[in-house]
N, C-alpha and C positions, 0 to 999 in steps of 0.2 A: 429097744423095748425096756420099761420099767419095770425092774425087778423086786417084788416087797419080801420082807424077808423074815421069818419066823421067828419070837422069843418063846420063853417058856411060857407064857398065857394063852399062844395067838392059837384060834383052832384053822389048822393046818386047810380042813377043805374051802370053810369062810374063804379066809387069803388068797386062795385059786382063781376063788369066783372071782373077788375083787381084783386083782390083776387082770385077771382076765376082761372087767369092764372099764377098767381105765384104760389099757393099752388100744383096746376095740375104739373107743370115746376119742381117745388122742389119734387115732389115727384116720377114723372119721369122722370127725372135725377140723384136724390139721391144725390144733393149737399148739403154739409155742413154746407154752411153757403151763408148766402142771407141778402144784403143791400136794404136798401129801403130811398129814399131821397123823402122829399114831397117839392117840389117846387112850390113858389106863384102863380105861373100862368100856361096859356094855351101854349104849344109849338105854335107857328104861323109855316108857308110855309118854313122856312130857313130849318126846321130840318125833314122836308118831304126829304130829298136827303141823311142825315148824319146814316153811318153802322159804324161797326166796321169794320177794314181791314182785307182785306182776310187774310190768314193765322196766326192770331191771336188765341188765345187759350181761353182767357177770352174776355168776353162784356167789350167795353169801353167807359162811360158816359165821354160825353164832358164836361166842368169846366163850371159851372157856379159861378155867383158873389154871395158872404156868404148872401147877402141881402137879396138872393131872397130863400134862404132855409128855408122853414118853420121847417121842424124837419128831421131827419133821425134814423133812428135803425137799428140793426143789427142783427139776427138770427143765432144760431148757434146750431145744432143736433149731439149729441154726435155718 
């Protein structure tokens, strides 16, 4: 199970959910390996419209600035 882990910003029940839908996702899909980037702040309105394109095979996160990465990890299941 991937466990995400609280800083002084993160609100505590968000984080629940979200673990609770990656671990669900990773394990009913049965992917390999699963990224996780913790970014400084709240998405605003811009990114209420942004998917991935249709016929894409993999999810594609848009680029943010190194600035605003607080940590990221990687998971991997044999």
């Amino acid at each position: 199970m991937i466990e995400l882990f609280r800083d002084e910003l993160d609100d505590a029940g968000f984080l629940s959910v979200v673990q609770r839908i990656i671990n669900g996702a990773a394990a009913e899909l049965r992917v390999h390996e699963v990224f996780i980037v913790h970014i400084d702040n709240w998405f605003d309105h811009k990114w209420l419209g942004w998917r991935t394109r249709r016929g894409d095979t993999e999810l594609r996160i848009p680029m943010f600035s190194p600035g605003r990465v607080r940590s990221e990890g990687r998971f991997h299941w044999d």
